[in-house]
C-alpha positions as CSV (number, residue, x, y, z in Angstrom):
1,X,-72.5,97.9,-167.1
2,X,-68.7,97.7,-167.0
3,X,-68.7,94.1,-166.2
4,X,-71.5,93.4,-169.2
5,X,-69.3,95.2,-171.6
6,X,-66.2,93.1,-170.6
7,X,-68.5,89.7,-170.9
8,X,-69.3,91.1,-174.0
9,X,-66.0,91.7,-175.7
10,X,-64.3,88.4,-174.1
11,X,-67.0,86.6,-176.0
12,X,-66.6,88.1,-179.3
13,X,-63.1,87.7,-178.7
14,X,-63.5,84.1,-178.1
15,X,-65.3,84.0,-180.9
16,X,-62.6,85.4,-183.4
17,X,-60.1,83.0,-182.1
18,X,-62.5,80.3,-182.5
19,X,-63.0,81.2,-185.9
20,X,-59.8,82.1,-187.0
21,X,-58.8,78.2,-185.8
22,X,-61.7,76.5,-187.8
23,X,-60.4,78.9,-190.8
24,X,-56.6,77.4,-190.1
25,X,-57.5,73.8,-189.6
26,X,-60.3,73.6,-191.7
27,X,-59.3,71.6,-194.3
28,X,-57.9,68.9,-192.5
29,X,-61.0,68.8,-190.3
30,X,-63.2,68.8,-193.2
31,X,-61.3,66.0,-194.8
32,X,-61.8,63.7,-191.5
33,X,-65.0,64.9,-191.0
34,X,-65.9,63.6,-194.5
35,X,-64.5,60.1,-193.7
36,X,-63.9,58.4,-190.5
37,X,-66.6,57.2,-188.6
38,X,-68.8,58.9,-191.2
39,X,-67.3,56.5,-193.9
40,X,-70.2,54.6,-195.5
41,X,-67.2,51.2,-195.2
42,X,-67.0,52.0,-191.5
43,X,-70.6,52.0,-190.8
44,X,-71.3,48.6,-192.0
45,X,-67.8,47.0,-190.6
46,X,-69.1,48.6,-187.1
47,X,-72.7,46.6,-187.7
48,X,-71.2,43.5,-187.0
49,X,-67.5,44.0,-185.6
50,X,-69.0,45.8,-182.2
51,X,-67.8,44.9,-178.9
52,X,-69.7,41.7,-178.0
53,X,-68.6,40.2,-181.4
54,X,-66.1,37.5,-181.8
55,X,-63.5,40.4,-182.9
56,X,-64.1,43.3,-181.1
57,X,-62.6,46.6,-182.7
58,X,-64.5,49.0,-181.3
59,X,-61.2,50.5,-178.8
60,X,-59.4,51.2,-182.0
61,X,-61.4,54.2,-181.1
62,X,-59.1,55.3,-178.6
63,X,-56.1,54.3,-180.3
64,X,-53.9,57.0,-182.4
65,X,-55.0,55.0,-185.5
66,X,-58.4,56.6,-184.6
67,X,-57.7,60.3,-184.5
68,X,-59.2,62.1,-187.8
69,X,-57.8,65.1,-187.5
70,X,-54.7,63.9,-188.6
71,X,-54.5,63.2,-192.5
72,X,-51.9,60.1,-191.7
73,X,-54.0,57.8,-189.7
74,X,-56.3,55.2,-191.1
75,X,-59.6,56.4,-189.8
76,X,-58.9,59.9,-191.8
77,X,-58.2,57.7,-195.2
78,X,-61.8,55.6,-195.0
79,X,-61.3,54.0,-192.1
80,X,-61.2,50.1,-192.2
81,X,-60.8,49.8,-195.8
82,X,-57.1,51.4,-195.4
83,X,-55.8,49.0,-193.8
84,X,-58.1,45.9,-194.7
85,X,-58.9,46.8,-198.7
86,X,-62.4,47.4,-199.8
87,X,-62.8,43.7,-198.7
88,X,-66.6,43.8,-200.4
89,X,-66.7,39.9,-200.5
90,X,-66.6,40.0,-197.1
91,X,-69.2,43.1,-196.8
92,X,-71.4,40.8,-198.9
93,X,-70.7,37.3,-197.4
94,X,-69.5,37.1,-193.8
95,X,-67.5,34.0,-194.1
96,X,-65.6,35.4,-196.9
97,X,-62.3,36.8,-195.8
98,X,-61.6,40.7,-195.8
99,X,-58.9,41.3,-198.2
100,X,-56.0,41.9,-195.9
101,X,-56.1,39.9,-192.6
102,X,-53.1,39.9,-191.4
103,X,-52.9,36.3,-190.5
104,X,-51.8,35.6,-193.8
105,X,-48.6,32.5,-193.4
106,X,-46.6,35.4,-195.7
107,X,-46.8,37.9,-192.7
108,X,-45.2,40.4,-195.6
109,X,-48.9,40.5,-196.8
110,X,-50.0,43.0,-193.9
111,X,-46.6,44.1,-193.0
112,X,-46.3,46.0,-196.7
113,X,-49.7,47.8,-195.6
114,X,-48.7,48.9,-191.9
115,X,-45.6,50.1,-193.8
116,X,-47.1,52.4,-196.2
117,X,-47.5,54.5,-192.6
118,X,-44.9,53.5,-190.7
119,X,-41.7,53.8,-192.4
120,X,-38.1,55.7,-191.5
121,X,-35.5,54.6,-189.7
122,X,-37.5,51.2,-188.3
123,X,-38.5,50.2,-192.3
124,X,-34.6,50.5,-193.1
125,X,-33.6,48.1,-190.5
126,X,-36.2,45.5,-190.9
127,X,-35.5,44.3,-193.9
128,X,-32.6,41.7,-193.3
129,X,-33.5,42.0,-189.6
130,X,-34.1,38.2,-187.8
131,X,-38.1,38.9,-187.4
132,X,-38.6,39.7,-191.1
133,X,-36.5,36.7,-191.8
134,X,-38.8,34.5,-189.6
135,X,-41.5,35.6,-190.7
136,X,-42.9,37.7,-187.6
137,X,-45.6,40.1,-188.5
138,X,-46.3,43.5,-187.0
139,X,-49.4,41.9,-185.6
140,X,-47.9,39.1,-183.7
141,X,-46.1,41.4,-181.3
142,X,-48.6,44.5,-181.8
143,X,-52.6,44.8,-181.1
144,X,-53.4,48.0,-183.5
145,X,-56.5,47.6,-182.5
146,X,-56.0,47.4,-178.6
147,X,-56.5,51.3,-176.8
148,X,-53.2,50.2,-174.7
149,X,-50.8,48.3,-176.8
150,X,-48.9,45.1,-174.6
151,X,-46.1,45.7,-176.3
152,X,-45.6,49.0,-175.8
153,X,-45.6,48.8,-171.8
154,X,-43.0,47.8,-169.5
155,X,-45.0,46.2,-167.6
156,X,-46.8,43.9,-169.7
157,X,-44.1,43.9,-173.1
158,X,-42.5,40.8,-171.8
159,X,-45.3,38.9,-171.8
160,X,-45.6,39.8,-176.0
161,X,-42.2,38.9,-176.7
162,X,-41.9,35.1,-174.4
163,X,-44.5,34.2,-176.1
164,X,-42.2,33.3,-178.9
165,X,-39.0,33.3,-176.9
166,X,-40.1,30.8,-174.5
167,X,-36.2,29.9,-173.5
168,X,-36.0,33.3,-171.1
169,X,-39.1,32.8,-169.3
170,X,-37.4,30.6,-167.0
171,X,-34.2,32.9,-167.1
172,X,-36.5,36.1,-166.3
173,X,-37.4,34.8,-163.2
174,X,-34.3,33.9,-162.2
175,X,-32.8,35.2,-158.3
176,X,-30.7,37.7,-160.2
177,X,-31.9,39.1,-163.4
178,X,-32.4,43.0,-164.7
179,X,-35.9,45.0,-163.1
180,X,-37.9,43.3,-165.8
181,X,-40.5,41.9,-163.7
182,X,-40.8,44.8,-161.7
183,X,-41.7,47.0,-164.5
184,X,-38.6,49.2,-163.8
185,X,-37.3,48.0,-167.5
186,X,-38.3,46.3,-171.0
187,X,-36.6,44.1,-173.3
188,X,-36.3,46.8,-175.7
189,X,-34.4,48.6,-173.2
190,X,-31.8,46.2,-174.5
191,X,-33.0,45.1,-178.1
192,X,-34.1,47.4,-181.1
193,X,-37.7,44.5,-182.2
194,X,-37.9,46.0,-185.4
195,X,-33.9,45.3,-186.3
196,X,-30.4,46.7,-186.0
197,X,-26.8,46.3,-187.5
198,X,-25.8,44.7,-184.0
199,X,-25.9,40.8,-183.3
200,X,-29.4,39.5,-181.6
201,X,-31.2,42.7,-182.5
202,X,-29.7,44.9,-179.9
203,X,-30.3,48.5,-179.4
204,X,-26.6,49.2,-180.1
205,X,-23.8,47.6,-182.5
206,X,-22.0,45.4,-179.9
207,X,-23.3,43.4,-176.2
208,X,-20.5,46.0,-174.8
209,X,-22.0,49.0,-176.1
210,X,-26.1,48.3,-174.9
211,X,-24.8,47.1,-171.8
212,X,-22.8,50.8,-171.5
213,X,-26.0,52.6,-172.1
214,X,-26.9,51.5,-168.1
215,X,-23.5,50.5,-166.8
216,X,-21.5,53.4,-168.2
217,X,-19.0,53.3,-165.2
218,X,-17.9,49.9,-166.5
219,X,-16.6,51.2,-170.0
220,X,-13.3,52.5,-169.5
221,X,-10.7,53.3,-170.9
222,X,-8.5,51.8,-167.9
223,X,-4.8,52.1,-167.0
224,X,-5.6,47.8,-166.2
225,X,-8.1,46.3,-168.8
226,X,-9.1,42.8,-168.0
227,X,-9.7,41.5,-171.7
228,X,-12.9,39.6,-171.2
229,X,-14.8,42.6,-169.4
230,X,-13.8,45.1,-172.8
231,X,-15.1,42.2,-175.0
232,X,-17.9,40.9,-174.5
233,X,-19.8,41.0,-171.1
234,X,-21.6,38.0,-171.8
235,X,-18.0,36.3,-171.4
236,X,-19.0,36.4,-167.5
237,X,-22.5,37.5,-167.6
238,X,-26.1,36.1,-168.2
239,X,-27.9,39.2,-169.0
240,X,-31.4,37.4,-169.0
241,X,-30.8,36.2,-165.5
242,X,-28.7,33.6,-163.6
243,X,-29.1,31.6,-160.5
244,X,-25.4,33.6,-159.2
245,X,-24.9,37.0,-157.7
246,X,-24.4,39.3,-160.0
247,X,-26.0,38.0,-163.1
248,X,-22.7,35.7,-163.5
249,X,-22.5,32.4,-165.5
250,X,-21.0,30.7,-162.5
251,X,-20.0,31.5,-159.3
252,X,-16.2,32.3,-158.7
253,X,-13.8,30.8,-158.4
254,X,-15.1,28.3,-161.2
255,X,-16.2,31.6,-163.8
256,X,-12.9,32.8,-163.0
257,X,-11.0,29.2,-163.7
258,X,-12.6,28.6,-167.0
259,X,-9.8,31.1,-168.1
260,X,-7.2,31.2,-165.3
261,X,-6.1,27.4,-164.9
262,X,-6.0,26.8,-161.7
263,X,-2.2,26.0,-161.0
264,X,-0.8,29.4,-161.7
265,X,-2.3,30.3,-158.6
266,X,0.2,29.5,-155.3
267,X,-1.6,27.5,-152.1
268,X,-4.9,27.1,-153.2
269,X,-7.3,23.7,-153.2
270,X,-8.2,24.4,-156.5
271,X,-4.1,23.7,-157.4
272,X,-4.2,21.0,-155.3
273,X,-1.0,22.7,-153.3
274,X,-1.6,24.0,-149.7
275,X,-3.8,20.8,-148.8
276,X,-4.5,20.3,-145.0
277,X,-0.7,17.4,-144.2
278,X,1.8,16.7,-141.5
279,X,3.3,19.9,-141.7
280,X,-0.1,22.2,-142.1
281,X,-3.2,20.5,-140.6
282,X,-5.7,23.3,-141.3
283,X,-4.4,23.9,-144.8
284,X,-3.6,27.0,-146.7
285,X,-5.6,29.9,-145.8
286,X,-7.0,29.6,-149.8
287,X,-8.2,26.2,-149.2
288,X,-12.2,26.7,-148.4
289,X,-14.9,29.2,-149.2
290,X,-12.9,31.7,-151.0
291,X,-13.4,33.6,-153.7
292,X,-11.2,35.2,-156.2
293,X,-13.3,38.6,-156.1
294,X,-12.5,38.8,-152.7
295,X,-9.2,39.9,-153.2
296,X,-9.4,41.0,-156.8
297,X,-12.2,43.3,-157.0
298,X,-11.9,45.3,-159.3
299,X,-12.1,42.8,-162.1
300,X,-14.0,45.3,-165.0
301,X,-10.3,47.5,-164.7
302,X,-8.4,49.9,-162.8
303,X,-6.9,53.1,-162.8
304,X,-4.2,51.9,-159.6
305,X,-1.0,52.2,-160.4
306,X,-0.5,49.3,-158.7
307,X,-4.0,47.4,-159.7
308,X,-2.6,45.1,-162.8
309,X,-3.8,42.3,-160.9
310,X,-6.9,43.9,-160.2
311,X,-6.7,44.3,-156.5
312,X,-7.1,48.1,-156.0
């Protein structure tokens, strides 16, 4: 009897709460309800756009796009006409177009409709920003109909973006480039896609300041700068990848020489003092298979008292 009676209340407790949720969301379940994939436009899009149709749209379902609970997505604003227009040519006449394809050659043409959702901070900083000056469309880089975007994996985001930038394919696969490949990081670990107020759409203002977001212990400040590491790291660096250790432009001591000239160093072959003679057979000891980072290793800066030339 005891263990009816609690069955009994638990139920009619579940019951109020139950309730008491349909009551609170109602409204906004009652509005999707109404539309969605009960939309009279959706119906007849989904007669011929199933999944063994030239354009499959079908995953959209499973997409955020899709959920109709929330009064922001399409699906809860008539579905396919929200982001597409009424498009009743096409409902009528299959070759017709729908009225917003987003292949358009003025990519603003869909752009202007996935920004009536997606606006903020990313809406302020594409306008101006190199993709909306070339043209790029949100769909060239994004698959809103796709249940697992490309673009927004880090395994499979590279792929999106070389298909335009072709140039750091071959740099991406270098001996020495960043996890990329691994899926450990994504180019917009290091770029902001949709624009920024720093040079080649970075994710912060300057190359110093992304690069800091990973390789904070190279920021300083140091008792010893070294000039080209607190400018620019690309001075030294190839940050898409690079056939040398370290992601450098060259190896040392030629990255180093393109700044040091070679004759302010004493007894090296590079000077062409301290070659093998008479006097010295074998050379200086600097003649062969040395590197400047050898002795001076701490070329980002120092705190040593005694590091101005980098050694310590």
């Amino acid at each position: 009897m005891g263990t009816h009676h609690w069955y009994t209340r638990g139920t009619w407790l579940t019951g109020l709460i139950l309730f008491l949720f349909a009551c609170a969301g109602g409204p906004a379940l009652a509005a999707g309800t109404g539309t969605g994939a009960s939309d009279p436009g959706y119906r007849k899009c989904v007669r011929c756009h199933d999944e063994e149709a030239e354009h499959p749209v079908l995953s959209i379902l499973k997409t955020k796009h899709a959920v109709v609970a929330d009064e922001r997505t399409p699906m809860s604003n008539h579905a396919c006409v929200a982001c597409h227009g009424p498009s009743e040519a096409h409902m009528d006449q299959e070759d017709a177009p729908p009225d917003v394809t987003f292949h358009e050659a003025d990519a603003r043409v869909g752009n202007e409709v996935c920004q009536t959702c997606h606006m903020g901070k990313h809406l302020t900083e594409w306008q101006g920003s190199r993709h909306q000056i070339e043209n790029v469309s949100c769909t060239n880089c994004h698959s809103p109909h796709a249940a697992q975007d490309p673009v927004l994996d880090k395994v499979s985001q590279p792929e999106v973006c070389i298909t335009c930038h072709k140039d750091q394919r071959a740099n991406l696969v270098k001996p020495y480039s960043h996890p990329i490949r691994d899926g450990e990081m994504s180019c917009s670990g290091c770029h902001a896609p949709h624009g920024s107020t720093g040079d080649a759409m970075l994710a912060r203002n300057t190359v110093n300041d992304t690069c800091y977001m990973c390789h904070a212990e190279k920021r300083g400040p140091f008792l010893w700068e070294h000039q080209p590491a607190s400018e620019d790291c690309t001075i030294c660096h190839s940050p898409h990848g690079s056939v040398h250790t370290s992601m450098l432009k060259q190896r040392g001591p030629w990255l180093c020489q393109t700044c040091h000239a070679a004759q302010f160093h004493p007894s090296t072959a590079y000077s062409g003092t301290g070659l093998p003679g008479l006097n010295r057979p074998s050379g200086a000891q600097q003649m062969l298979g040395r590197n400047c980072m050898n002795c001076h290793s701490e070329v980002h800066g120092t705190n040593h008292p005694s590091g101005a030339r980098f050694t310590r």
